[in-house]
C-alpha positions in Angstrom: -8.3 -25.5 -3.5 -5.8 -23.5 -5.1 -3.5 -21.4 -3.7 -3.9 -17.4 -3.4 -1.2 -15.3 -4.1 -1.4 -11.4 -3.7 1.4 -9.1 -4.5 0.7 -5.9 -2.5 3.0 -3.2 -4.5 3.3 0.3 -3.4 3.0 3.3 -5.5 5.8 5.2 -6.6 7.1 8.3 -5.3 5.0 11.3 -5.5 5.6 14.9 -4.3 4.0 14.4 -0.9 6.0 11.0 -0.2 9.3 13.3 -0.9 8.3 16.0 1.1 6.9 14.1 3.7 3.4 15.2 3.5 0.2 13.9 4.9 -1.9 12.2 2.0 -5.1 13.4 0.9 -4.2 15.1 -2.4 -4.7 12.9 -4.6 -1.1 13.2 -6.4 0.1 11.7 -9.2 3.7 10.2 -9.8 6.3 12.7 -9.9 8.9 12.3 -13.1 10.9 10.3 -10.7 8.1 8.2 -9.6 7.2 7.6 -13.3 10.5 6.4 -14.4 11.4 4.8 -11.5 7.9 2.6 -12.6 9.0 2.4 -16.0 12.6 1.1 -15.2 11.3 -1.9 -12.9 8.6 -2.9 -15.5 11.3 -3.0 -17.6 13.9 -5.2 -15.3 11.0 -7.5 -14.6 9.8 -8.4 -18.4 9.8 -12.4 -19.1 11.0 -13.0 -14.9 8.7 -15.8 -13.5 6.5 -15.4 -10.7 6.7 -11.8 -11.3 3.8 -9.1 -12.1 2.2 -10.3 -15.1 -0.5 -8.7 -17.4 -3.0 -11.4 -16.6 -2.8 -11.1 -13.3 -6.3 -9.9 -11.9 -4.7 -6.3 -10.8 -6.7 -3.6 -8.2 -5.7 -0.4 -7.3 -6.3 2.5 -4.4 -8.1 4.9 -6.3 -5.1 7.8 -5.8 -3.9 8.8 -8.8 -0.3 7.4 -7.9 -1.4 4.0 -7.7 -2.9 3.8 -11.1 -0.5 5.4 -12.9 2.1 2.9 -11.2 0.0 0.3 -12.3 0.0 1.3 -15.3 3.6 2.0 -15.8 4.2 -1.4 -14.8 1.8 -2.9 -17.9 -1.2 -3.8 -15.7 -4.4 -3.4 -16.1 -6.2 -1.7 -12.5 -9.7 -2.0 -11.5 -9.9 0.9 -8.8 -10.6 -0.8 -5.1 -11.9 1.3 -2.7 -10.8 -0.4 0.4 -7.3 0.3 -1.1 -7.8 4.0 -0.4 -4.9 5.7 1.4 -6.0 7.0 5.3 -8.0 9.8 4.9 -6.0 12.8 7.1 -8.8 15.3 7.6 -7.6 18.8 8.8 -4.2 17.3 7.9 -4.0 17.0 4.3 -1.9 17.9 2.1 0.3 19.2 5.1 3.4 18.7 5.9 5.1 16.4 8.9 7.3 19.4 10.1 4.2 21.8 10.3 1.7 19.9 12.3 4.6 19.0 14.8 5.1 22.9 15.0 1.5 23.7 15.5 0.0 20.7 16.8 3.2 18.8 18.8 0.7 16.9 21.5 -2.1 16.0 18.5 1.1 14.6 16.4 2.2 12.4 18.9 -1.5 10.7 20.5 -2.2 9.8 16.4 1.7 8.3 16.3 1.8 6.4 19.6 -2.0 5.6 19.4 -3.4 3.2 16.3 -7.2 4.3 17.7 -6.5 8.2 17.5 -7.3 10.6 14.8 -7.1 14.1 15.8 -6.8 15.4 12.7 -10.8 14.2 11.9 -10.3 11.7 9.1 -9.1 8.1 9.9 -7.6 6.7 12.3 -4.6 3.7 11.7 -6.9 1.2 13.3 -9.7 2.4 11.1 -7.6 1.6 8.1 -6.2 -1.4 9.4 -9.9 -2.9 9.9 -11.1 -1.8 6.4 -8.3 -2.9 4.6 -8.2 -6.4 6.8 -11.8 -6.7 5.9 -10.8 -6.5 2.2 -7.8 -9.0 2.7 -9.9 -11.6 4.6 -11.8 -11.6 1.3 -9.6 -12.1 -0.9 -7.8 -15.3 0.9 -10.2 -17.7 -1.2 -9.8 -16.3 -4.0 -7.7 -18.5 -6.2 -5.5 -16.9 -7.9 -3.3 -14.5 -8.4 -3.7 -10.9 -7.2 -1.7 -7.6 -7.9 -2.9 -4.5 -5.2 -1.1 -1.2 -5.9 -1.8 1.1 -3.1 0.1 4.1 -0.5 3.0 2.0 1.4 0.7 3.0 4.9 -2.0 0.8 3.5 0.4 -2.3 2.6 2.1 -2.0 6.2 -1.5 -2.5 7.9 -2.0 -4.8 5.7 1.0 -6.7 6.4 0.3 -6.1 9.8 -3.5 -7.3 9.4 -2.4 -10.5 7.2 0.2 -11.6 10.4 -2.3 -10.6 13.4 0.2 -8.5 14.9 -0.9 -5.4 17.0 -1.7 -2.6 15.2 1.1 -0.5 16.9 3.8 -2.5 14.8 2.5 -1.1 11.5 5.5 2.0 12.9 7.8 -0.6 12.7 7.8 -1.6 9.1 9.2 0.2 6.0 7.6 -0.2 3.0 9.4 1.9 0.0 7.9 3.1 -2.7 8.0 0.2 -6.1 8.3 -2.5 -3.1 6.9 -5.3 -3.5 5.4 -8.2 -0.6 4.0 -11.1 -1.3 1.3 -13.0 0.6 -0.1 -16.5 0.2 -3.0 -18.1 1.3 -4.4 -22.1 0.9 -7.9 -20.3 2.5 -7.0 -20.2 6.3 -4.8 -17.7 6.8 -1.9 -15.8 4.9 1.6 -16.5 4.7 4.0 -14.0 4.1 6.5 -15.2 1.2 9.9 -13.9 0.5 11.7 -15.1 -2.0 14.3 -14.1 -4.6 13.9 -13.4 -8.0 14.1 -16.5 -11.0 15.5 -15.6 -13.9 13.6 -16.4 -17.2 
């Protein structure tokens, strides 16, 4: 069988990511987001074992994780498992102002992965969607790009390890980061390595 290697890449910066804003918008890439997108695409051209155009690529259907896809010269089919957590009341919101006016709420949904006070998701609700989609894609065969909101890559990280939900606090995923994960069918690796030249 051969091998499965998925890049999970996470969208560039968008308004909300800046101003620390609950998702739910639907925002685009800001100008710095964009460029920043451009730039890497760019940096990477002719690298091996980098993004490539023929690389089956899927996106979260946010409007940031298209257009990074696109800036980076791929080619997204939009993958609904990809979505970013849905925030309910929260939306569009910002971290400051729900800690102002909902201080107790804020903390059960950021020291419990099963809690979702705000009526959309919870993190273990994304966690199990996204895992599902991951477990599929472990036979896959070939290589896979998924552009989606850095929460959604850290669960996804967090799913591909078997780690306990909780730890998804502990990583950091930047925007334009990219992890790689490799699978022979049984289970996922996580791969870091640096980059080749030519």
């Amino acid at each position: 069988m051969s091998p499965t290697s998925l890049r999970l890449v996470a969208h560039g910066h968008t308004t909300a990511l800046r101003r620390a804003r609950f998702g739910g918008t639907n925002d685009g890439l800001d100008e710095g987001g964009l460029r920043a997108a451009l730039a890497q695409a760019s940096a990477a051209s002719g690298r091996r074992g980098h993004l490539r155009v023929d690389d089956a690529c899927l996106s979260s259907p946010e409007a940031a994780a298209t257009q990074t896809a696109d800036a980076l010269g791929l080619l997204p089919t939009v993958e609904a498992a990809l979505a970013d957590c849905d925030y309910g009341d929260w939306a569009g919101r910002s971290f400051e102002e729900i800690a102002a006016e909902q201080p107790q709420s804020l903390h059960e949904w950021l020291s419990t992965p099963d809690s979702a006070p705000h009526g959309g998701e919870s993190v273990a609700t994304v966690r199990d969607r996204v895992g599902r989609w991951l477990d599929g894609q472990r036979t896959r065969g070939q290589r896979i790009i998924a552009v989606a909101h850095p929460l959604v890559i850290r669960v996804a990280v967090v799913h591909a390890l078997d780690l306990p939900t909780a730890t998804y606090r502990q990583l950091d995923v930047e925007p334009l980061a990219i992890i790689r994960l490799t699978s022979q069918g049984a289970r996922w690796q996580l791969r870091l390595s640096a980059p080749r030249a030519g």
